[in-house]
Backbone as CSV, one residue per row, in Angstrom:
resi,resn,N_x,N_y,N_z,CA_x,CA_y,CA_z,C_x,C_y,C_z
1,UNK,0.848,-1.179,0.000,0.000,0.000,0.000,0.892,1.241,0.000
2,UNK,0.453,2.474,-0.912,1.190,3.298,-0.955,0.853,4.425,-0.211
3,UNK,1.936,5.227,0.563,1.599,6.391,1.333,1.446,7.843,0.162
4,UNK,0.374,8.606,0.500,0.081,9.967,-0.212,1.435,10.843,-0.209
5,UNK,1.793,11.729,-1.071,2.410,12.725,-1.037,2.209,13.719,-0.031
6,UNK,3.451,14.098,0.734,2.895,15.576,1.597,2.768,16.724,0.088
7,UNK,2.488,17.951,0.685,1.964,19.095,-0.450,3.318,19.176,-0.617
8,UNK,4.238,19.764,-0.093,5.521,20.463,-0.191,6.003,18.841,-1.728
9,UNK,6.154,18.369,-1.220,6.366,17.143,-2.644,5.944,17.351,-3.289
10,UNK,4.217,17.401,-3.609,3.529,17.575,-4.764,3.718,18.901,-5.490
11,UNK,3.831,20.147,-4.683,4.512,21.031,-4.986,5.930,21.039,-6.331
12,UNK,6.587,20.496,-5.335,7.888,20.330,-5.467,7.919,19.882,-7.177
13,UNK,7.049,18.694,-7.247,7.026,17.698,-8.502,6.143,18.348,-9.415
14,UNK,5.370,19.359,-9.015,4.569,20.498,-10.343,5.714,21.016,-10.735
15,UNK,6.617,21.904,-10.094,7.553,23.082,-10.219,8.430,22.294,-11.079
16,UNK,8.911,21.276,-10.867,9.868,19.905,-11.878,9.384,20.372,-13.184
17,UNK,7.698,19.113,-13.277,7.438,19.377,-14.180,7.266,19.937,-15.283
18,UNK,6.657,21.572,-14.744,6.671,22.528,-15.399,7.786,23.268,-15.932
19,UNK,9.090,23.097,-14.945,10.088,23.484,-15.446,10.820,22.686,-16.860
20,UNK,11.148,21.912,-16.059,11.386,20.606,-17.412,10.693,20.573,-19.193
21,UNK,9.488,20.783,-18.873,8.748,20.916,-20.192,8.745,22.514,-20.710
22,UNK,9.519,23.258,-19.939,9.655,24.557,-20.570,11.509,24.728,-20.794
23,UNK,11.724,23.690,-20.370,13.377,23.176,-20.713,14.088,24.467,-19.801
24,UNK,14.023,24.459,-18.969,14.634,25.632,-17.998,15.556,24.673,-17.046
25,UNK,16.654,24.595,-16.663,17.682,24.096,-15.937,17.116,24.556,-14.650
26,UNK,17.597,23.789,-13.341,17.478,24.618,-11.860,18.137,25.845,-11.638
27,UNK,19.324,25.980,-12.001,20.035,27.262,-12.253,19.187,28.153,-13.201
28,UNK,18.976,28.063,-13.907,18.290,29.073,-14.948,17.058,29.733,-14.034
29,UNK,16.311,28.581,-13.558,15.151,28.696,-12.892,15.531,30.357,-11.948
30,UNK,16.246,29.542,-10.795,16.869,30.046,-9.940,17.116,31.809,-9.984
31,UNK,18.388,31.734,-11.573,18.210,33.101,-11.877,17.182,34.073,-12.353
32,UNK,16.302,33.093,-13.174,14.918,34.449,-13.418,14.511,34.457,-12.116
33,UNK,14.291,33.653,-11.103,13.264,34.241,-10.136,14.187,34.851,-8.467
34,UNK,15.462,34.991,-9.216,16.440,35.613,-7.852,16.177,34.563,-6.731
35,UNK,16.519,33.386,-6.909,16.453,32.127,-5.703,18.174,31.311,-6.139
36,UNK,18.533,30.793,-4.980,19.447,30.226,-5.261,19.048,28.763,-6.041
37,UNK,19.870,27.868,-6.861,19.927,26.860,-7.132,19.200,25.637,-6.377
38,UNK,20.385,25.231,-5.333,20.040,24.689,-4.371,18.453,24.910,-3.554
39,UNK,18.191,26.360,-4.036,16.928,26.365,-3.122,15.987,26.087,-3.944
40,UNK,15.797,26.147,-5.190,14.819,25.452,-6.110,15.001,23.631,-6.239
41,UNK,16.556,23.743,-6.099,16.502,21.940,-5.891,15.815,21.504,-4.567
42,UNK,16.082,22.238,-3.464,14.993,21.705,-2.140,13.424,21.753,-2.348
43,UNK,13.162,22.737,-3.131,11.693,22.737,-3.414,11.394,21.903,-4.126
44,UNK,12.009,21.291,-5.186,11.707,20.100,-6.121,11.615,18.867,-5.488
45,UNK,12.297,18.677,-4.771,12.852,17.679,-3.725,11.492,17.342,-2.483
46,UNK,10.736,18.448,-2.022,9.815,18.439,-1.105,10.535,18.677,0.531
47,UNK,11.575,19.380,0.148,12.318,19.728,1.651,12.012,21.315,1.814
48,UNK,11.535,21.820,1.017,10.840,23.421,1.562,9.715,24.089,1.947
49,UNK,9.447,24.427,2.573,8.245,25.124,3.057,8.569,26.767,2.294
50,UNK,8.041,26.938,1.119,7.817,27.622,-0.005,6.787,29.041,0.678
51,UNK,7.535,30.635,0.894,6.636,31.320,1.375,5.947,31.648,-0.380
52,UNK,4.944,32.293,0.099,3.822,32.856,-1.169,4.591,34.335,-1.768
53,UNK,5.391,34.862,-1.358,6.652,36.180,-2.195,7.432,34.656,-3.103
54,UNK,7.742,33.892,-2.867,8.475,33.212,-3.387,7.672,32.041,-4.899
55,UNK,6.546,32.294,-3.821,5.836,31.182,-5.140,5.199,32.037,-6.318
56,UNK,5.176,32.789,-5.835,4.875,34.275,-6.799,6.099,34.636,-7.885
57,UNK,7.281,34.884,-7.278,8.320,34.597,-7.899,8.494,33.778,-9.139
58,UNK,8.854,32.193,-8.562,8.535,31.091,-9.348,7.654,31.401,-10.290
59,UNK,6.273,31.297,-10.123,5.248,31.496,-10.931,5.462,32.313,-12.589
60,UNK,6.106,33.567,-11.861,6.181,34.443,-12.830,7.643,34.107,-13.598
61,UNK,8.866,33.453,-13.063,9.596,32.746,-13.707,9.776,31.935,-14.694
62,UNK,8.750,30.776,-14.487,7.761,29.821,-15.121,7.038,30.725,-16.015
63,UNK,6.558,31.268,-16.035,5.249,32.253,-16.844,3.919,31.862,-16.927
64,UNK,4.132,31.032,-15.402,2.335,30.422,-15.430,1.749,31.398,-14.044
65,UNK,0.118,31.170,-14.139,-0.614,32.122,-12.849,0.136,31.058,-11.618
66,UNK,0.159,31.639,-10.905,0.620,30.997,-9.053,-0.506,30.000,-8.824
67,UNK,-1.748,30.087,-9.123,-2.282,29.077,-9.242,-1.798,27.515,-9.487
68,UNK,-1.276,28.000,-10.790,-1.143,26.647,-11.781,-0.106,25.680,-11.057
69,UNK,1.169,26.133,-9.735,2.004,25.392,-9.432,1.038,24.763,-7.875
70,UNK,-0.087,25.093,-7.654,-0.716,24.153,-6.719,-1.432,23.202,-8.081
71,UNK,-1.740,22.903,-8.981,-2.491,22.242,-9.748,-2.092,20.822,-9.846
72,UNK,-2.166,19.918,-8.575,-1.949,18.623,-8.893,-1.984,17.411,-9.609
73,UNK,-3.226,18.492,-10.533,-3.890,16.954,-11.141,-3.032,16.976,-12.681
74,UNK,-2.135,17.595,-12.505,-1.153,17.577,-13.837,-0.339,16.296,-13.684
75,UNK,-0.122,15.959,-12.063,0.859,15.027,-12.077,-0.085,13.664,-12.252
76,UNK,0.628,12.627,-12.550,-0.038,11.336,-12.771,0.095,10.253,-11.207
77,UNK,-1.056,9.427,-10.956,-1.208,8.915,-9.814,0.574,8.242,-9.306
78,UNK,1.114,7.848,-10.450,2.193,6.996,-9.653,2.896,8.465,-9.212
79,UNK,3.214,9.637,-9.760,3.971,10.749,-9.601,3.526,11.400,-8.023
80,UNK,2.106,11.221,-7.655,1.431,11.224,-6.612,1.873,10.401,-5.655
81,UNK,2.300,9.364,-5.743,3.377,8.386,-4.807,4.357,8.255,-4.095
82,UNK,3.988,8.156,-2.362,5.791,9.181,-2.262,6.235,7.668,-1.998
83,UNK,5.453,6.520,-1.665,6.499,4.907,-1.142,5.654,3.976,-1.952
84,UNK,6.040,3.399,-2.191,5.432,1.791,-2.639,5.453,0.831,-1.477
């Protein structure tokens, strides 16, 4: 039986996503939205507690509404999976 994702993960695995399919590196990321590297890799990762100046940031980095990086249902059920 598999355990649910906390948010900060699911989070984490939108911001991936979205980055990835807009072909943006973590560094790249990082520099449009004035965040360090590392601190977009913790958010990908599900080790950050993400304030809302920051997801705003992101957002507009990305070039999607702040909305769209809570939008879970982009990810697919196994991606939703944090253990098997």
């Amino acid at each position: 039986m598999s355990e649910k994702a906390s948010i900060k993960i699911l989070f984490g695995q939108v911001i991936r996503k979205i980055r990835v399919s807009k072909e943006i590196s973590q560094e790249e990321l990082g520099y449009l939205c004035g965040l360090h590297r590392t601190y977009i890799s913790d958010i990908e990762r599900g080790t950050r507690n993400v304030s809302l100046d920051n997801i705003e940031k992101i957002a507009k980095a990305l070039g999607v509404p702040p909305k769209n990086l809570l939008d879970f249902s982009i990810l697919s059920n196994k991606e939703k999976d944090l253990l098997e």
